[in-house]
N, C-alpha and C positions, 0 to 999 in steps of 0.2 A: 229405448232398449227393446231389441225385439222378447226378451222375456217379461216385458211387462205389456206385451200386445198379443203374445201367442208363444205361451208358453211350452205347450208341447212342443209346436217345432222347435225351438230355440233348445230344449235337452234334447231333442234326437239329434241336432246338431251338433253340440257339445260332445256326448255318447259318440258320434264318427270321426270326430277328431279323435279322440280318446282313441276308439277301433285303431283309426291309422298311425297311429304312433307310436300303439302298444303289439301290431303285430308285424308281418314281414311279409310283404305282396310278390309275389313271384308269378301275376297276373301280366302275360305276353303284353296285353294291349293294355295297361293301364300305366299311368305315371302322375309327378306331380308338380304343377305348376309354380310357376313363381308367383312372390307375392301381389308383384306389377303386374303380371295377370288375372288374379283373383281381384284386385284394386277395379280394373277397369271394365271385367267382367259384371261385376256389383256394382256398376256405376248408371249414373243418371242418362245412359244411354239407352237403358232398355225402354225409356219413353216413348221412343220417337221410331215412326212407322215411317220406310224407306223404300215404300215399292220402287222396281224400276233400276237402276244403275246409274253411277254419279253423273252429273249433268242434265240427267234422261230420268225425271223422280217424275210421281203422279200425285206427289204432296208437297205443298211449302216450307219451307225452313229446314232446309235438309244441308244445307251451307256448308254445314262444320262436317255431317256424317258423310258428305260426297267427297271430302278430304282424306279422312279417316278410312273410307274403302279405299280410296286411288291409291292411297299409302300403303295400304296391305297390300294391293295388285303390286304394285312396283317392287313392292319389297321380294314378294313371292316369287316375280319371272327372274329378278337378280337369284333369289334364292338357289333356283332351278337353273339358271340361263332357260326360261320358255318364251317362246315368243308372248303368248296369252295367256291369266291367269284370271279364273271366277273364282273368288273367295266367297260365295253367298252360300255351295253348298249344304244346310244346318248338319250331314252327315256321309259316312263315306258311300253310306248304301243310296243315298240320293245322286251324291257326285255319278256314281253308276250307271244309278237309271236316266240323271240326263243325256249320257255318252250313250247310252245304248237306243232311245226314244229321239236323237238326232241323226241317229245312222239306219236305225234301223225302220221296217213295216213290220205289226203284229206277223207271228208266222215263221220271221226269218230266224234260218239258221248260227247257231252263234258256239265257239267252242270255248269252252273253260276248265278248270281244272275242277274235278271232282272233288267233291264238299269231304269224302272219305281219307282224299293222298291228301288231302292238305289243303284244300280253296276254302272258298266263303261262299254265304249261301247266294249271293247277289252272282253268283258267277255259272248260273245256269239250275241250282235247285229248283227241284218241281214244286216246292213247297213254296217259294219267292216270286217276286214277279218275273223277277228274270227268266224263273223257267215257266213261268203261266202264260206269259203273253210270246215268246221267243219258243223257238226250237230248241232246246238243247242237245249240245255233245259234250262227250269228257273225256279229257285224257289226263290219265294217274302218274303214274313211280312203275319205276320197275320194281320187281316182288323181289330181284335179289340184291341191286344196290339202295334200295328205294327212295330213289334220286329221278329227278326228270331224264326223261330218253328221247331226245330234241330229234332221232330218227324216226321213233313211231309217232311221237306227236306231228312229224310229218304226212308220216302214212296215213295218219285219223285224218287229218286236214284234207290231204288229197279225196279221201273217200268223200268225206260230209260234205266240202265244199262250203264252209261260212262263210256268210258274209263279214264278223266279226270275231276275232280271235280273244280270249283275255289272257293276257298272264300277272303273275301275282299270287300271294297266297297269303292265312293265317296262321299255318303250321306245316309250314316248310323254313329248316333250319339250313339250310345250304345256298350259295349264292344261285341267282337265277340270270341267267344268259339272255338278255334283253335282245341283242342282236340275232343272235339265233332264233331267236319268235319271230321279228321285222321280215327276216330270209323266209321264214315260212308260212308269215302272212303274205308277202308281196308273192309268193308262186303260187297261191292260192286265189289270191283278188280279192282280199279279205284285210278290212282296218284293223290295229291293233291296237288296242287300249290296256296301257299297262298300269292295275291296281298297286300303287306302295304304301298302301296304311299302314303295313307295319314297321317300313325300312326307311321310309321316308327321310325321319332325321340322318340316319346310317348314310342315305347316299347326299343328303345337305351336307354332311362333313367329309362330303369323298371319298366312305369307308366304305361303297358297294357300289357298280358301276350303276352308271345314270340310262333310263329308258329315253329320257325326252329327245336325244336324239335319232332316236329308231321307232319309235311309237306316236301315231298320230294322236294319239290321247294319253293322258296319263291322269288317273286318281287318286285321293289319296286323303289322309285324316291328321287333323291337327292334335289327336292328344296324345298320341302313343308316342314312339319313339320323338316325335319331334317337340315334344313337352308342353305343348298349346294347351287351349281348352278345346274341349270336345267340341267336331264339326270335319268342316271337308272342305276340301278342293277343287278343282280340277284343272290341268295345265293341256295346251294343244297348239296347235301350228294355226298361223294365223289367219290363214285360208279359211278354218272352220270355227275362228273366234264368235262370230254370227250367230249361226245354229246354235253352239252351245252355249251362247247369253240366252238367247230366244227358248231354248229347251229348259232353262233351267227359271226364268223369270218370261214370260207369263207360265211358261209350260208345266211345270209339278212343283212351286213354291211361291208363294205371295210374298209379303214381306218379311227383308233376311233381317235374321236379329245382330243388329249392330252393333250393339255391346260385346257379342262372342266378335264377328268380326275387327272391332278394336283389340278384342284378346287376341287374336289369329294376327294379326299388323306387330304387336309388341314380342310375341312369341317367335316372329319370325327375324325381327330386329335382335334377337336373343338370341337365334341360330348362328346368326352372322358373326358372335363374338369369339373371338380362338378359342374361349372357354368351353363354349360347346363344341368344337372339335375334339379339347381332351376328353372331355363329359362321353363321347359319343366313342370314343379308342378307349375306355376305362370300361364302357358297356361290353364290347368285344370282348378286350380280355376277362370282363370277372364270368362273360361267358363261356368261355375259353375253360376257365380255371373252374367253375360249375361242371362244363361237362367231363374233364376228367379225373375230378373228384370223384362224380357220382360213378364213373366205368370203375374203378379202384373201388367202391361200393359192391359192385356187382349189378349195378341197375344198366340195361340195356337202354342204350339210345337208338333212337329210328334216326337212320344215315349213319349211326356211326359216332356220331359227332355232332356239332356247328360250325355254320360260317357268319350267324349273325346274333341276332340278342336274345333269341328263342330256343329250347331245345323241347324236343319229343322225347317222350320215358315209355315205353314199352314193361308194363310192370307183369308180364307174366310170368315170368320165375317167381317174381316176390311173390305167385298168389295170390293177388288181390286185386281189385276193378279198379277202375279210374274214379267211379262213384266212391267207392269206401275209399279207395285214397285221397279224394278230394277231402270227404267226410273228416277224418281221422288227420290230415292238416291245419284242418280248418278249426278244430276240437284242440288245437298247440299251438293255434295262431299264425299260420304258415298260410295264405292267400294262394289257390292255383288253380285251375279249371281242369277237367275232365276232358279228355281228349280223345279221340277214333284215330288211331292208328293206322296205316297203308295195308289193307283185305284185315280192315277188323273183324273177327269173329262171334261180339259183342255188339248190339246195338247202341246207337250215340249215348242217348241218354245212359247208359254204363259206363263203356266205352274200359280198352283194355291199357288206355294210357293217359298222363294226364301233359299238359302241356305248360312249361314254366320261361320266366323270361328274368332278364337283370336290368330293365332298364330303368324299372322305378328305386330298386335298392342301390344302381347305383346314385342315381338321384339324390338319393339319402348320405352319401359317403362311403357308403361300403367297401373294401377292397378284398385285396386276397386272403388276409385272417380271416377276415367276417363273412366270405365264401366258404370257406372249410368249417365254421362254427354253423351255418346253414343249412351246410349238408349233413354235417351230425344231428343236429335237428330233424331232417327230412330223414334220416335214415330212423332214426329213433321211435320217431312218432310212427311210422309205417311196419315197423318190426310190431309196437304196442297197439293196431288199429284199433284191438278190439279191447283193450282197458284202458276204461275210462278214467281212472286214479292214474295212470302211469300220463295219460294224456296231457292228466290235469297240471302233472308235475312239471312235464316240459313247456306246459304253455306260460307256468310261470317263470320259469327260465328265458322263454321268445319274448316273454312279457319286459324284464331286464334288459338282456338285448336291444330288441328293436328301440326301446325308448330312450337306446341314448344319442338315436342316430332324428335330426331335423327333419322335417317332411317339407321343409320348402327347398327347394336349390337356392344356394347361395348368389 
């Protein structure tokens, strides 16, 4: 028993099951795995050191784990229809950097969507590699629908001239027009690499249109929407299956750990099943039903609305930062991150919005009751930021709540 080997970790352990049980994660990028993931995660795989790709190993006895990846690949390109798929990944900002380190030279220009309207820092921040070794350019939301505007992202394009496009985001609630990027990468002469770390499961289940056929790369992360264990992807046309084995093994990863990619094989065998298709239409709507619950609140959404498992909260009316709103959920037991809004007037680490998602709660069972019992929660806790007895009271409330809902999917 590991508490009679190391017992600290074994109650921090303990103490985060506990956490997750007893509150309500409304964390975009986070969800929860099945238990056949956790099983083979924790398994006697994480022994065995796989440099190289099945067939093509730089160590012996790799027999059984040269199965176990083929079986992921396979499963992944059926997943996607992609021609090619590297499951070795360990992450999406890796996936990234090997699409951009096989297309690109230190220097070269690259456009992505600003880390402020909605991107990831992998998508040209100066603070990332992406934007330390590459050129960067950005194009945002428009200031009045604060929606993509596939005409000026043309115009940026025409000016900069990338060599590589991205599109994708972390906090964009609206669907994103994969073809319309293709169109104005190919009149620029610029590859497209389309990031889905967050949509991923959504367009697995058909619920958002698919890039792989208009994007010579696509990236993307097994834990979020698509209910994996943490790690990454990457899908591409077959022409540049090569480069991107070669960029991703020797090139910035020695040996993949096996064991997540056995989790990443089983998780995708789980996609496959009709269940995850309702799983993934139940995400929609308790989004759906989230965000206009919270408009009937009075809480402002950035676009308006959603079209996928995320919404943006613009909390200036309510007064109060993203920071102290995070604070003051997290004080009730309500999980969400702080977000920068499209021309935040706030610095990130404040930030004037925070950003929530439904794809772990529905995970859990949740439906449309337990969305409007959430949002009384979230309004409650946020009217009370700044009492702490008032806080206390609702968290034993979320406390009741959340614990009667499973944290593993069925």
């Amino acid at each position: 028993m590991l508490r009679n080997i190391d017992a600290d970790i074994a109650i921090l352990i303990k103490r985060e099951i506990q956490r997750q049980r007893e509150t309500i994660n409304l964390i975009a990028s986070e969800n929860y795995v099945s238990k056949s993931v956790l099983t083979v995660v924790g398994s006697i795989l994480t022994n065995k050191y796989a440099e190289g790709f099945p067939g093509k190993r730089y160590y012996d006895g790799c027999e059984n784990v040269d199965k176990i990846e083929s079986i992921a690949i396979e499963r992944l390109k059926k997943l996607f229809n992609a021609e090619h798929a590297n499951v070795q990944p360990h992450a999406g900002s890796q996936a990234n950097m090997a699409v951009y380190l096989a297309t690109l030279k230190p220097g070269d220009v690259i456009l992505g969507m600003d880390l402020a309207a909605g991107g990831h820092l992998t998508h040209g921040t100066k603070v990332n590699f992406s934007g330390m070794i590459f050129r960067p350019f950005y194009y945002g939301v428009d200031r009045e629908t604060e929606q993509l505007n596939y005409d000026e992202i043309l115009k940026i394009a025409e000016n900069v001239k990338p060599k590589l496009i991205i599109c994708g985001a972390s906090a964009y609630p609206r669907t994103i027009d994969f073809k319309k990027f293709s169109e104005i990468a190919k009149s620029v002469g610029a590859y497209l690499c389309a990031d889905i770390a967050h949509i991923a499961g959504i367009i697995a289940a058909g619920l958002h249109p698919s890039p792989v056929d208009y994007a010579e790369f696509v990236t993307g992360t097994t834990h979020k929407t698509l209910r994996g264990p943490r790690g990454g992807f990457i899908l591409c046309k077959k022409a540049f299956a090569q480069m991107i084995d070669k960029t991703v093994f020797p090139g910035i990863q020695g040996g993949p750990l096996v064991h997540v990619i056995a989790g990443k094989a089983v998780a995708f065998k789980e996609a496959m099943n009709r269940k995850f298709h309702v799983y993934q239409k139940q995400v929609l709507e308790n989004c759906s039903l989230m965000a206009r619950g919270l408009i009937e609140r009075n809480f402002r959404l950035v676009t308006g609305g959603t079209d996928n498992h995320l919404i943006l909260i613009d909390l200036r009316n309510k007064k109060i930062t993203g920071e102290a709103a995070q604070r003051a959920l997290g004080a009730a037991g309500i999980t969400v991150n702080r977000n920068a809004i499209p021309y935040d007037p706030l610095p990130p680490n404040i930030a004037s919005g925070i950003r929530i998602g439904t794809a772990a709660i529905t995970t859990r069972g949740m439906k449309k009751n337990d969305i409007e019992k959430i949002i009384e929660f979230i309004d409650e806790a946020l009217h009370y930021a700044d009492d702490f007895d008032q806080l206390a009271v609702v968290r034993k409330q979320v406390k009741k709540f959340a614990s009667q809902f499973p944290i593993y999917p069925e």
